[in-house]
C-alpha positions as CSV (number, residue, x, y, z in Angstrom):
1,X,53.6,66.2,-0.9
2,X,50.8,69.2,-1.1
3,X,48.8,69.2,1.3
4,X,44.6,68.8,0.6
5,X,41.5,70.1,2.7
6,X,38.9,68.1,1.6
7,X,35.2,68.5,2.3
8,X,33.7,65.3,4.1
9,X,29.8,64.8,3.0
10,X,27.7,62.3,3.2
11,X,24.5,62.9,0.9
12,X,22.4,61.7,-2.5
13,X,21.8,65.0,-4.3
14,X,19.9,66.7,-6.6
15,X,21.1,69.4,-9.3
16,X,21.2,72.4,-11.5
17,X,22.4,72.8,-15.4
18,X,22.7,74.9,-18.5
19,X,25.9,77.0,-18.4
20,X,26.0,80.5,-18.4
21,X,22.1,81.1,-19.4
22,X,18.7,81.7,-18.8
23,X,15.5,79.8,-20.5
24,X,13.4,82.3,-23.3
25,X,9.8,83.2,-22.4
26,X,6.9,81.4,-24.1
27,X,3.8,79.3,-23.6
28,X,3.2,77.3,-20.6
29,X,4.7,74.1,-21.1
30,X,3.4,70.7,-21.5
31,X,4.2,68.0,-19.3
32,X,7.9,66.6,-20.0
33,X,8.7,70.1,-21.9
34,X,11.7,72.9,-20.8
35,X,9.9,74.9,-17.9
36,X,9.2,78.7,-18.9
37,X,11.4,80.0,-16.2
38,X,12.1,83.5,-15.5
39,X,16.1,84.6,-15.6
40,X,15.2,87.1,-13.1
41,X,14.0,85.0,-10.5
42,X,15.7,82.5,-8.4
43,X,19.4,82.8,-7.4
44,X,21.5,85.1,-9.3
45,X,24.2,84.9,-11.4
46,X,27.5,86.0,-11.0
47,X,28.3,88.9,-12.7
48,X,31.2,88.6,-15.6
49,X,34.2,87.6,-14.9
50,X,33.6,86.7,-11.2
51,X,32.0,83.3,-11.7
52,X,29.4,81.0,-13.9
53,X,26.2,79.8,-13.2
54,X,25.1,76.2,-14.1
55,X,21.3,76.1,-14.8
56,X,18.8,73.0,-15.5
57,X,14.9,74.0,-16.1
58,X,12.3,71.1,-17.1
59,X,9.2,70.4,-16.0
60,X,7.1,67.3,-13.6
61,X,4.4,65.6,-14.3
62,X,1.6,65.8,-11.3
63,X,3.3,62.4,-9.0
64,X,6.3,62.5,-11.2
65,X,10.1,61.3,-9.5
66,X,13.0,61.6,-11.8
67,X,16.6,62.1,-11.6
68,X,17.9,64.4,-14.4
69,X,21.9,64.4,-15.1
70,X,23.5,66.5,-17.8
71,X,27.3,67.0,-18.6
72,X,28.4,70.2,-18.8
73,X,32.0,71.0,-20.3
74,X,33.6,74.3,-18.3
75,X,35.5,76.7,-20.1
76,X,38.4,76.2,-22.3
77,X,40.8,77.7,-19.1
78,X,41.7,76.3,-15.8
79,X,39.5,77.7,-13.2
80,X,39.8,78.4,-9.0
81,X,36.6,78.1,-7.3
82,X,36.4,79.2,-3.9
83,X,32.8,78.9,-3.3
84,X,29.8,76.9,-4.5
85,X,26.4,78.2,-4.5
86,X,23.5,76.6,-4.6
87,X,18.8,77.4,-5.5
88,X,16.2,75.6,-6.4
89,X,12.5,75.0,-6.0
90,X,10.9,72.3,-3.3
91,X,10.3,70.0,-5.5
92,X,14.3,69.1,-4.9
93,X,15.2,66.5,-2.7
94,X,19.1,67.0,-3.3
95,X,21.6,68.5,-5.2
96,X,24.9,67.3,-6.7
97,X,28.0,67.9,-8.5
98,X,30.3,65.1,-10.1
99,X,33.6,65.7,-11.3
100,X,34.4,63.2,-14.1
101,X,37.2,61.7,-15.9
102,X,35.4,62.8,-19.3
103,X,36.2,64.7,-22.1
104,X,33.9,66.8,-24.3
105,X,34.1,64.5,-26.9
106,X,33.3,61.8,-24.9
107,X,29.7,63.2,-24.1
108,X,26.3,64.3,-24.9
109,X,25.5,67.2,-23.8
110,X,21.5,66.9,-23.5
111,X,20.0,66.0,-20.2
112,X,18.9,62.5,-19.7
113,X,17.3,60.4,-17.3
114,X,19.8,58.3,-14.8
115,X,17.0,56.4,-12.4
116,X,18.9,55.8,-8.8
117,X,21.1,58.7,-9.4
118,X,24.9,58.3,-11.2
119,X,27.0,56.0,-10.8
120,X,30.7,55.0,-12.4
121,X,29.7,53.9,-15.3
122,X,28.9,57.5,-16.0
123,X,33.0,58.9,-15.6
124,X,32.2,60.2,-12.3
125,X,35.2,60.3,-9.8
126,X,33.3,61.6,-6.9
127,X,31.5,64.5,-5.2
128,X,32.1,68.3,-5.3
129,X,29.3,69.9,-4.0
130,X,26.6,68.4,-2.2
131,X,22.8,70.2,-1.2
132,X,20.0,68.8,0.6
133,X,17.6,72.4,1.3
134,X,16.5,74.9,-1.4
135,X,19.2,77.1,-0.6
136,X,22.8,76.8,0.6
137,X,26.7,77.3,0.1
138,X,29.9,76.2,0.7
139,X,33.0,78.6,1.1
140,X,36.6,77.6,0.9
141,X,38.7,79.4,3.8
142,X,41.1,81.2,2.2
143,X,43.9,80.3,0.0
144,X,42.2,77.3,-1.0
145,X,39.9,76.7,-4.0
146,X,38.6,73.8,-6.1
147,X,40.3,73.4,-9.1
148,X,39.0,72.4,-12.4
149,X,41.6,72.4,-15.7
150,X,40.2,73.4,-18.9
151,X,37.5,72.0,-20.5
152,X,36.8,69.9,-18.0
153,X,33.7,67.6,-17.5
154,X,31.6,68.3,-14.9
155,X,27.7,66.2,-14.3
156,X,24.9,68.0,-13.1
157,X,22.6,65.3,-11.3
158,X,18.8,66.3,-9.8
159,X,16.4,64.1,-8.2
160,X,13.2,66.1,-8.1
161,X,9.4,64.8,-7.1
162,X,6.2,66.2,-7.6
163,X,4.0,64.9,-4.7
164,X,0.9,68.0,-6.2
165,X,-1.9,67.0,-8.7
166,X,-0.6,69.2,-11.4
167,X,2.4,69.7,-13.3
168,X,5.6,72.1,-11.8
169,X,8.0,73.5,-13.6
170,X,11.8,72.9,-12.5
171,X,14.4,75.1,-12.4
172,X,17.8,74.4,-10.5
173,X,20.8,76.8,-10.3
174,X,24.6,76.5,-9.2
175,X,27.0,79.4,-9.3
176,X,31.3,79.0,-9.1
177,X,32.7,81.5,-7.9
178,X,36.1,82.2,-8.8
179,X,38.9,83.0,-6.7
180,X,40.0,86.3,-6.5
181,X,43.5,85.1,-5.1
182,X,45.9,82.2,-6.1
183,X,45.1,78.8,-4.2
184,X,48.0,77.3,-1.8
185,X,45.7,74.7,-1.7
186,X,42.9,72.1,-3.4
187,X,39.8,71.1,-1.8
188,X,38.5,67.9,-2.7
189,X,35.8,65.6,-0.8
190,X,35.7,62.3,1.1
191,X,32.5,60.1,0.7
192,X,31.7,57.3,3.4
193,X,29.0,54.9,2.0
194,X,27.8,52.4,4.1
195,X,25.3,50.5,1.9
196,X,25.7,47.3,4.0
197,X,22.0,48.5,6.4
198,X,20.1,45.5,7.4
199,X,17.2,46.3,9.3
200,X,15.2,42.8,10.5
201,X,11.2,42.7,10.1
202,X,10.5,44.2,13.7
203,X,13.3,45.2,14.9
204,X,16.9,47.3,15.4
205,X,20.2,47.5,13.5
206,X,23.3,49.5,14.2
207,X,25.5,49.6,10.7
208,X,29.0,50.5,11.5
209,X,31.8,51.5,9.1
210,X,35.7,52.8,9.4
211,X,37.8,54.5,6.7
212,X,41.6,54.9,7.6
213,X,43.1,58.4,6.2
214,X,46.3,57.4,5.1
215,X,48.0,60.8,5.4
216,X,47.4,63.8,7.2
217,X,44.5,66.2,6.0
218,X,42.6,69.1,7.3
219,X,38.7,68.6,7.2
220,X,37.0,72.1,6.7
221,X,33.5,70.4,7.4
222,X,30.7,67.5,7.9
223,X,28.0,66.4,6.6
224,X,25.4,63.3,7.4
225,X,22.1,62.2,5.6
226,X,20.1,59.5,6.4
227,X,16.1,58.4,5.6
228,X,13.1,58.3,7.7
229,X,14.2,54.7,9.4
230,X,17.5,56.5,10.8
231,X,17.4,56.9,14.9
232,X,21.0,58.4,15.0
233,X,24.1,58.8,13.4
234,X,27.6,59.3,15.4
235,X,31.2,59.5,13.9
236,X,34.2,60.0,16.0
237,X,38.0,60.3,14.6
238,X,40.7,57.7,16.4
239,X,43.9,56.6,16.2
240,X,47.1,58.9,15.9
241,X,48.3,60.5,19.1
242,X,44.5,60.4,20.4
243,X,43.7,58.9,23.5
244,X,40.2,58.5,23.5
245,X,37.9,58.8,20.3
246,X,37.0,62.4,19.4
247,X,33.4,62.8,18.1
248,X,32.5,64.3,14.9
249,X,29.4,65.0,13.9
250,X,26.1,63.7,16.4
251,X,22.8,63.5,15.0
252,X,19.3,62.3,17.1
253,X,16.2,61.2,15.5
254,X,17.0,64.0,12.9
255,X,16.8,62.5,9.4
256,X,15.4,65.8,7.9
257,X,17.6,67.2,5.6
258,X,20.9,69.5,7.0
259,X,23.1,72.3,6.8
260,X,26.8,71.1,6.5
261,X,29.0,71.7,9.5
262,X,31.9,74.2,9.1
263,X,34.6,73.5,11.7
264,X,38.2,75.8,12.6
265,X,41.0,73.0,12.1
């Protein structure tokens, strides 16, 4: 059996789109309307041959909050990717990409509105990159990549708010980077949910949750997110040859967004 290191994150998200390209100049747009957005400003992208960059631009309405998805099919080859990157404006509140079980045909391509953020009924099979701040990445060590056949069907999902008076333009970017040596091994993610939070008029609620791994895997890092009612967060790893628990990943009256954490398995 291959062995998988698998990112662990725990986040909504909020995303990028448009393969490969940048939005034409022109008039400033209306309400609702593609955002005039400079290709020479924001995050970068990869130069030929060395990656892709997945773009989205729109535009908010003054107290708009949407989320935007889009699919986006990759090219017609298998590709390694050995590191995610990630810019966009404030108005972001977070930033994901799906895989899906999809195929081209199966899709349309244009954006469209998915209120609460995707769910299965849209072909996704989980997470692959995950943001929460304007700016970020995530690097495989080396040897390992994500792995994508061709053609696949990735979805773009952003949930963006405008909390000004006046409309904002959007404009969310993603670049893959490919590897630039063959992968021993494929990275793929674990998401903990726990949607079962009861919090009584008044008062206090601990949720708690447990997920058995059912083989062994090496966790390249953590991630938490939680809301403004959030106090703290703890996870530990048990069982196996441990004695006693082993915390994870600790988090105090933080619910602001955060950086993931990268650990040496």
């Amino acid at each position: 059996m291959r062995r998988i290191d698998r990112r662990i994150v725990m986040a909504l998200a909020m995303t990028a789109l448009a393969a490969g390209c940048g939005s034409e100049g022109g008039e400033e747009p209306d309400a609702g309307s593609p955002a005039d957005a400079d290709a020479d400003e924001g995050l970068a992208a990869p130069p030929d041959g060395e990656g892709l960059q997945l773009r989205l631009t729109s535009t908010l309405a003054p107290s708009e909050e949407k989320w935007i998805c889009q699919y986006v099919p990759l090219p017609d080859r298998s590709i390694d990717v050995a590191r995610f990157e990630h810019g966009y404006a404030l108005s972001g509140h977070h930033l994901l990409l799906y895989p899906t079980r999809l195929d081209a045909a199966d899709v349309d391509l244009d954006p469209f509105e998915c209120p609460g953020g995707a769910t299965p009924e849209e072909g996704i099979t989980g997470f692959t990159y995950v943001a929460q701040l304007p700016s970020g990445e995530v690097a495989y060590p080396p040897g390992v990549a994500w792995h994508y056949e061709a053609s696949e069907v990735v979805l773009l999902e952003a949930h963006v708010v405008n909390a000004t008076d006046a409309a904002i333009p959007v404009d969310h970017r993603m670049n893959l980077w490919f590897a630039d040596q063959p992968a021993d091994q494929y990275a793929g993610t674990l998401f903990l949910f726990d949607t079962g939070i009861y919090v009584p008029a008044h008062g206090t609620y601990t949720a708690r949750m447990d997920c058995a791994v059912p083989a062994d895997i090496t966790v390249t890092a953590l991630q938490s997110h939680m809301h403004l009612r959030g106090e703290a967060y703890r996870s530990w790893l048990t069982g196996g040859p441990l004695e006693e628990p082993q915390p994870l990943l600790t988090i105090d009256r933080d619910w602001a967004p955060s950086e993931p954490v990268e650990l040496s398995p």
